[in-house]
C-alpha positions as semicolon CSV with decimal commas, in nm:
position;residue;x (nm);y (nm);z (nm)
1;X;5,981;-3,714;4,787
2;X;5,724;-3,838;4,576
3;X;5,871;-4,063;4,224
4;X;5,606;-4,083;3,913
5;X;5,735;-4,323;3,702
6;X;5,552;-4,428;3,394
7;X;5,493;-4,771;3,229
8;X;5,679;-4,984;3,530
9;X;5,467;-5,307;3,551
10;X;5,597;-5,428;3,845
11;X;5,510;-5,128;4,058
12;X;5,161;-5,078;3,879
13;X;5,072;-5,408;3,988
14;X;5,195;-5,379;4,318
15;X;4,995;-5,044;4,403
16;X;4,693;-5,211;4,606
17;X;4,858;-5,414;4,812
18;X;5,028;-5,084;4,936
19;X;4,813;-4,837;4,928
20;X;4,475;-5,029;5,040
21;X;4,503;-5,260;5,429
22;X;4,448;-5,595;5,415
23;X;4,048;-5,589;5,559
24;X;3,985;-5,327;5,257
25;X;3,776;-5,524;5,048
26;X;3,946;-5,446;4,726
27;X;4,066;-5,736;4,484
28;X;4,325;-5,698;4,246
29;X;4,298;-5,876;3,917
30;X;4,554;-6,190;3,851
31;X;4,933;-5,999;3,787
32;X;4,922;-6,190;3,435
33;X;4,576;-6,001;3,336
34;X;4,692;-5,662;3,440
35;X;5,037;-5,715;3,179
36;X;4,780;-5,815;2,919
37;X;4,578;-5,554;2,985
38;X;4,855;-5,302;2,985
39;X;5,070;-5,499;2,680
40;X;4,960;-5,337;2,323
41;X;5,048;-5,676;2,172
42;X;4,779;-5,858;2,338
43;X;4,506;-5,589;2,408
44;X;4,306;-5,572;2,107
45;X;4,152;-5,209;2,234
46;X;4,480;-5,072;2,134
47;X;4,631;-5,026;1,801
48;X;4,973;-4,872;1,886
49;X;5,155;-4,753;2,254
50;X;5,025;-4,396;2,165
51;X;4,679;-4,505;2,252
52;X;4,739;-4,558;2,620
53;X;4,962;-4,493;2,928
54;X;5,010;-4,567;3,298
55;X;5,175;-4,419;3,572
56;X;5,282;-4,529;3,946
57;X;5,363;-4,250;4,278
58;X;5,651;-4,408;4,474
59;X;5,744;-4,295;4,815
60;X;6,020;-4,403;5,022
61;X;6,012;-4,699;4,767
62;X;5,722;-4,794;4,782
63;X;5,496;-4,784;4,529
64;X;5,142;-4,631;4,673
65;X;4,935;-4,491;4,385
66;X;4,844;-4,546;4,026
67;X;4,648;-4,432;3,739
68;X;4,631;-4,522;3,414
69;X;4,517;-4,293;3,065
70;X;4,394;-4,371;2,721
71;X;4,187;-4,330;2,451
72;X;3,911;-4,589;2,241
73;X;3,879;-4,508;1,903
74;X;3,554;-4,651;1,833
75;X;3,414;-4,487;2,120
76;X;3,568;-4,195;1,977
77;X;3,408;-4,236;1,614
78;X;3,058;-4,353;1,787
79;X;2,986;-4,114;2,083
80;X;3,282;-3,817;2,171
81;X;3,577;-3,785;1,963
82;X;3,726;-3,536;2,250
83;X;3,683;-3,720;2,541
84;X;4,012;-3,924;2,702
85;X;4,013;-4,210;2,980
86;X;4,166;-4,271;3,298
87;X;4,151;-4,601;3,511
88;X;4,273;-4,792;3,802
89;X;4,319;-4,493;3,998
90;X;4,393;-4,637;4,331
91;X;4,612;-4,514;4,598
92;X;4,652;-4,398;4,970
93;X;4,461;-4,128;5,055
94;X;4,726;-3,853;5,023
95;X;4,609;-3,562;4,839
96;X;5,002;-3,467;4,674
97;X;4,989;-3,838;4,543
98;X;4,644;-3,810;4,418
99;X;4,703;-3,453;4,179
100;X;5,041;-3,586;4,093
101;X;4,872;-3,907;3,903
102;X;4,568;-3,679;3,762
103;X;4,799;-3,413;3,656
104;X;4,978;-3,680;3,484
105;X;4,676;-3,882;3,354
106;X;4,550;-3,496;3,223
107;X;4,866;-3,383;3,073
108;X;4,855;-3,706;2,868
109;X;4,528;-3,622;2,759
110;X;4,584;-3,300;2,684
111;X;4,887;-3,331;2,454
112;X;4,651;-3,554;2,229
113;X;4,428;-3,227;2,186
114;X;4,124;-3,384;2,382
115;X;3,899;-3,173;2,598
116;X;3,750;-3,396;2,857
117;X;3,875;-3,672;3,085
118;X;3,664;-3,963;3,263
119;X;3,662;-4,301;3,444
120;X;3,764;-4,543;3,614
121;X;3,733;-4,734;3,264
122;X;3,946;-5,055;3,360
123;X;4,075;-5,107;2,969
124;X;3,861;-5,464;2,867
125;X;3,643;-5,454;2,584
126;X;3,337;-5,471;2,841
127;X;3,481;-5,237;3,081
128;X;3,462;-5,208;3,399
129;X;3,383;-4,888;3,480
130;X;3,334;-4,607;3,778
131;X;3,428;-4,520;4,116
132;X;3,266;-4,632;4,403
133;X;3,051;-4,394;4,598
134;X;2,801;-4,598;4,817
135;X;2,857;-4,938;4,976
136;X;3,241;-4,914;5,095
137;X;3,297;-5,258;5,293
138;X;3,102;-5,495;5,118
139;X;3,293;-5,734;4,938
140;X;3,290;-5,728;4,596
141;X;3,240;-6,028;4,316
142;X;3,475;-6,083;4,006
143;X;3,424;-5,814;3,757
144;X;3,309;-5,549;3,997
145;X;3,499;-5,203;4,115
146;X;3,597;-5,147;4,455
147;X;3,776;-4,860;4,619
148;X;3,820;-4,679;4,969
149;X;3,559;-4,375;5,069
150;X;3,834;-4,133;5,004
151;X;3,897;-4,164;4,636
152;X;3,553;-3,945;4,544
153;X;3,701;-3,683;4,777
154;X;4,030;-3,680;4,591
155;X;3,883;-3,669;4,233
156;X;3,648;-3,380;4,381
157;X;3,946;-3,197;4,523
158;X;4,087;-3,227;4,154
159;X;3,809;-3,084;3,982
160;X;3,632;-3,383;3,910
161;X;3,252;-3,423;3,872
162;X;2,992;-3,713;3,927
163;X;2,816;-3,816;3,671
164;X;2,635;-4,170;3,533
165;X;2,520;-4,294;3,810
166;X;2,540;-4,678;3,892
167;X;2,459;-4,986;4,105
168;X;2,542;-5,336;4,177
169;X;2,325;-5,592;4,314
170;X;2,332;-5,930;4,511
171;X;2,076;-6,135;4,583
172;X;2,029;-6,373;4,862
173;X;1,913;-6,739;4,679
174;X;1,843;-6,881;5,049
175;X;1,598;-6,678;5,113
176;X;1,377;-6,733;4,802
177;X;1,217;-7,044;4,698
178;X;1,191;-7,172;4,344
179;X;0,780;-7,108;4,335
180;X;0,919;-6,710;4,382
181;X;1,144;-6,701;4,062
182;X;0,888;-6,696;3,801
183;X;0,595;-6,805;3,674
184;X;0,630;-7,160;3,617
185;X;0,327;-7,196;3,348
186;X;0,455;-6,858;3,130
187;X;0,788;-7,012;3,130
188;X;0,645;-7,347;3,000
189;X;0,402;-7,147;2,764
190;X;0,752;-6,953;2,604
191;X;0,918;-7,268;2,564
192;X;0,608;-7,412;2,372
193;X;0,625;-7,205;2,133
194;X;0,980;-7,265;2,066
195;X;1,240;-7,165;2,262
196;X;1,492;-7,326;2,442
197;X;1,769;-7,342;2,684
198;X;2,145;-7,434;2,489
199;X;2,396;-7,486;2,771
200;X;2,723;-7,309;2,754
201;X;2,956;-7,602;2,767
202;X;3,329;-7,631;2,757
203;X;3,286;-7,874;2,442
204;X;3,125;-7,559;2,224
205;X;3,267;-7,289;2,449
206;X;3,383;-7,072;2,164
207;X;3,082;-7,133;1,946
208;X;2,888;-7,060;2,235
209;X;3,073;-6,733;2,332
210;X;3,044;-6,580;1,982
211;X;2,653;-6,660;1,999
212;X;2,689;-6,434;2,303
213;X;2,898;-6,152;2,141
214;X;2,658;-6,124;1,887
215;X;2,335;-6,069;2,134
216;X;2,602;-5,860;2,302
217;X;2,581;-5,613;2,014
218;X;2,240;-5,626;1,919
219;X;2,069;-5,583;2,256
220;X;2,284;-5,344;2,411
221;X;2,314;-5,140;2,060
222;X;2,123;-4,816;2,217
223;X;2,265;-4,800;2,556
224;X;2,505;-4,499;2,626
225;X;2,818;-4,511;2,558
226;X;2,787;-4,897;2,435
227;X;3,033;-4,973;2,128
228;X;3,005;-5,306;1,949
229;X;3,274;-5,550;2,087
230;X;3,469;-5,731;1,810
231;X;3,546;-6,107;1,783
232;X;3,879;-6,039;1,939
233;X;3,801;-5,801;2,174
234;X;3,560;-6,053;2,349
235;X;3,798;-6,358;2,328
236;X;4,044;-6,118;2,474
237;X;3,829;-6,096;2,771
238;X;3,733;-6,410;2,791
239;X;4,050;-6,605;2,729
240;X;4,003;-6,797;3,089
241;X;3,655;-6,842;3,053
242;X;3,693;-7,226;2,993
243;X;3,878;-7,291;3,338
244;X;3,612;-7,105;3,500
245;X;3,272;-7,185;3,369
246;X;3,022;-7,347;3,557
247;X;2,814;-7,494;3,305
248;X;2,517;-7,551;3,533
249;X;2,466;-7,159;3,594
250;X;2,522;-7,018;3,215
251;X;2,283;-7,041;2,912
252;X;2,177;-6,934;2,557
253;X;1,796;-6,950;2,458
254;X;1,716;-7,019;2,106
255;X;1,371;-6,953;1,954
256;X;1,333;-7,242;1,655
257;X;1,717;-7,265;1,633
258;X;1,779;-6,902;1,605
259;X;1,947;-6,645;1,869
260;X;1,713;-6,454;2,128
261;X;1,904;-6,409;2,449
262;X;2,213;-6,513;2,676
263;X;2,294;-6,547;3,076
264;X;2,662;-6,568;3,164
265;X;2,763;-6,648;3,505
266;X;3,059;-6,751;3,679
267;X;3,208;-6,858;4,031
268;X;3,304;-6,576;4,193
269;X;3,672;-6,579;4,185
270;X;3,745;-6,312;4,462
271;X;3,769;-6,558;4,762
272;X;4,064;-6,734;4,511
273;X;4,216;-6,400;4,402
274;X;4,286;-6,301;4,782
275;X;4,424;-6,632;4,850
276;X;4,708;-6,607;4,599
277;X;4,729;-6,247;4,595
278;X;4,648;-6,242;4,238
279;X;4,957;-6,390;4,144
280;X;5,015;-6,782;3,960
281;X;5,265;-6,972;4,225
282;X;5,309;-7,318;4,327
283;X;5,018;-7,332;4,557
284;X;4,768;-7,188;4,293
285;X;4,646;-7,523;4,152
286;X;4,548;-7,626;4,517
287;X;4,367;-7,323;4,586
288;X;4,206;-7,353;4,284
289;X;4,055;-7,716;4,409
290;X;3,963;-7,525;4,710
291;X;3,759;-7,250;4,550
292;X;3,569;-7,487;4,355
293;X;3,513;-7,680;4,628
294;X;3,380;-7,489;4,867
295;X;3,223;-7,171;4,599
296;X;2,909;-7,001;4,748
297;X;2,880;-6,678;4,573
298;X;2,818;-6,680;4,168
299;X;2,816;-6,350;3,944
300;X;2,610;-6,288;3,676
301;X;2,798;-6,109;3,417
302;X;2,606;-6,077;3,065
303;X;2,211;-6,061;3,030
304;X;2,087;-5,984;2,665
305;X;1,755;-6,069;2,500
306;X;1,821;-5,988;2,113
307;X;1,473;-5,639;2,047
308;X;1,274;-5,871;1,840
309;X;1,233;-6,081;2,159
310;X;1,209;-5,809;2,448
311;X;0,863;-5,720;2,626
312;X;0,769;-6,099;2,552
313;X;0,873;-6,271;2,928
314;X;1,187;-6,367;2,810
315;X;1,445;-6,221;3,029
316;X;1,304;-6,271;3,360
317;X;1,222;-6,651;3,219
318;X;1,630;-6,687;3,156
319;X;1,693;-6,501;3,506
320;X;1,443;-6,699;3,653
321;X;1,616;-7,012;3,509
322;X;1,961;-6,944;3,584
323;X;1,881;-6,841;3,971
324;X;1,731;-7,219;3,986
325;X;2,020;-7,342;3,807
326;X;2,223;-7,170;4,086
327;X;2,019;-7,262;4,393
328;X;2,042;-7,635;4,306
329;X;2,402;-7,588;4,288
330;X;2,489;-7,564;4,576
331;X;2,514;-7,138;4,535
332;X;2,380;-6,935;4,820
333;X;2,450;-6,602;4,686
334;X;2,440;-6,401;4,367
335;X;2,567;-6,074;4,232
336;X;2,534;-5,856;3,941
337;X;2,789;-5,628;3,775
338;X;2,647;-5,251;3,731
339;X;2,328;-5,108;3,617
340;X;2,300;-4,740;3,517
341;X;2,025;-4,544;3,721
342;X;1,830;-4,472;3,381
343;X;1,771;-4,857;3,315
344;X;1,447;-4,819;3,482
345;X;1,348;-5,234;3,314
346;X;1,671;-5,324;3,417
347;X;1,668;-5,239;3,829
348;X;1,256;-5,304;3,785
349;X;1,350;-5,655;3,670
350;X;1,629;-5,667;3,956
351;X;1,390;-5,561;4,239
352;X;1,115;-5,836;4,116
353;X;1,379;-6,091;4,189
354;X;1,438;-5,937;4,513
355;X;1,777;-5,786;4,453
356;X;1,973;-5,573;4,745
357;X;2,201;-5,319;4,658
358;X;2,583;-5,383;4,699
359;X;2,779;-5,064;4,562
360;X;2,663;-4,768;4,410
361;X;2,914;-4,567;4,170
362;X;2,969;-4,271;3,935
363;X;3,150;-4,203;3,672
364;X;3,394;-3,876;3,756
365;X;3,475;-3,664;3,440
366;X;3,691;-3,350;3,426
367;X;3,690;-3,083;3,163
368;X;4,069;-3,009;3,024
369;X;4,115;-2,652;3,007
């Protein structure tokens, strides 16, 4: 017999670690993160319990598959009012377990008079979004989805359709040499005529992060399905931020004291994750030290250049900047969270720097009828 049981944190959580064997290359995010995420008195998306749901399959007591459903109101009032969310959907490959959870996800969505349903959409303010499609086995860096071959074939068996088409990227800083990352005398020619690196410091973190928010906004303004993410939408997200941050491999570049562009980057946390199983205990601290002792891999998880300053050099200049930054770090890898097939400067720009890709991924929408 299967048991759905709905809004059960401790089963949600434990879904993964179930459902997915131990050389699958998914990582769960921290236990803590998934309650906020799930907790309408700490998640900022939400305004009341009505705005989102989640649901866990348990068979012969164990929990094995979950899914979660909700709505965004400012997506809603920006792009389509009728369209609902689901996310997290992650379970064994059983095909009863997988239409119980959509049927439940769909029902939810349904009784709140909406006509379409889509995801993964992973319920942050910058979401992370999709289902994997290409790339099953490589491992993954913090921020990016991950999921067995199956789960495509489960959504398609449930009426589900691919659309949006994505990709994430790693590139391999061993193999490239400084001389490769950019023209040395354009970048010293932008800088002359006034811009400049600001380092993202743990002193002026939250100055630094709303400087970010803002170019956030501005230069992602026309993408599809892009809504503006509040003050406390992006502290929500990046709450940890200041435990994390390698200040060496993050910047903001002024031009005469003004905004024009950000790079965010962190340490992987993945390798960390999988040591404590996502959860805080008394060995956390020391793995901690470990991880940032031995850290290889870094992610790059915001690029914006604010219109005014686009087609100028700028971006690949900041790239350019931040892969050196990495590279005399110590870093020998570097990945990039996902890029929508229709960003044609975007995977240009990722190609120049000699980007492979890592994962490709689709968003998988149903209509409710």
């Amino acid at each position: 017999m299967i048991e759905i049981v709905e809004r059960n944190l401790r089963s949600f959580y434990e879904v993964p670690f179930n459902a997915y064997a131990a050389c699958n290359p998914y990582v769960s995010p921290m236990k803590s993160d998934i309650h906020r995420f799930l907790s309408v008195d700490q998640n900022p998306l939400f305004e009341s319990e009505n705005d989102f749901t989640f649901f866990t399959a348990i068979k012969d007591g164990q929990p094995i598959g979950r899914i979660t459903a909700h709505i965004h109101r400012a997506s809603h009032a920006l792009h389509d009012p009728d369209l609902a969310y689901f996310g997290f959907f992650d379970t064994v490959n059983d095909s009863d377990i997988a239409d119980q959870l959509l049927f439940r996800a769909e029902n939810w969505a349904r009784g709140r008079g909406l006509k379409r349903i889509c995801g993964n959409f992973n319920l942050t303010a910058m979401q992370q979004i999709g289902v994997q499609t290409q790339g099953f086995g490589n491992a993954p860096y913090t921020d990016m989805i991950c999921g067995p071959s199956y789960l495509p074939d489960l959504l398609e068996e449930n009426g589900y359709n691919r659309t949006f088409p994505m990709s994430t990227f790693e590139l391999d800083l061993t193999a490239i040499e400084e001389a490769q990352m950019g023209s040395a005398e354009k970048q010293q020619a932008l800088l002359e005529q006034g811009f400049q690196f600001v380092p993202i410091t743990r002193r002026h973190l939250t100055e630094r992060l709303e400087e970010a928010r803002q170019i956030l906004n501005e230069s992602f303004a026309d993408n599809p399905m892009f809504v503006p993410v509040t003050a406390e939408e992006f502290q929500f997200q990046a709450k940890e931020m200041k435990w994390i941050i390698d200040p060496r491999i993050s910047c903001l570049l002024h031009y005469k004291g003004a905004l024009a562009g950000v790079v965010i980057a962190i340490p992987d946390l993945n390798p960390f994750l999988k040591d404590t199983k996502s959860r805080f205990g008394w060995s956390t601290p020391w793995h901690f030290l470990m991880h940032r002792m031995k850290r290889k891999r870094a992610i790059v998880i915001l690029q914006g250049v604010l219109p005014r300053f686009q087609s100028m050099g700028v971006n690949p200049m900041m790239l350019a900047h931040v892969m050196t930054q990495m590279k005399r770090a110590g870093y020998e890898r570097a990945g990039g969270t996902w890029i929508s097939e229709s960003n044609h400067a975007s995977l240009r720009q990722v190609e120049k720097a000699g980007g492979q890709p890592l994962h490709g991924l689709h968003l998988f929408q149903k209509e409710l009828i």
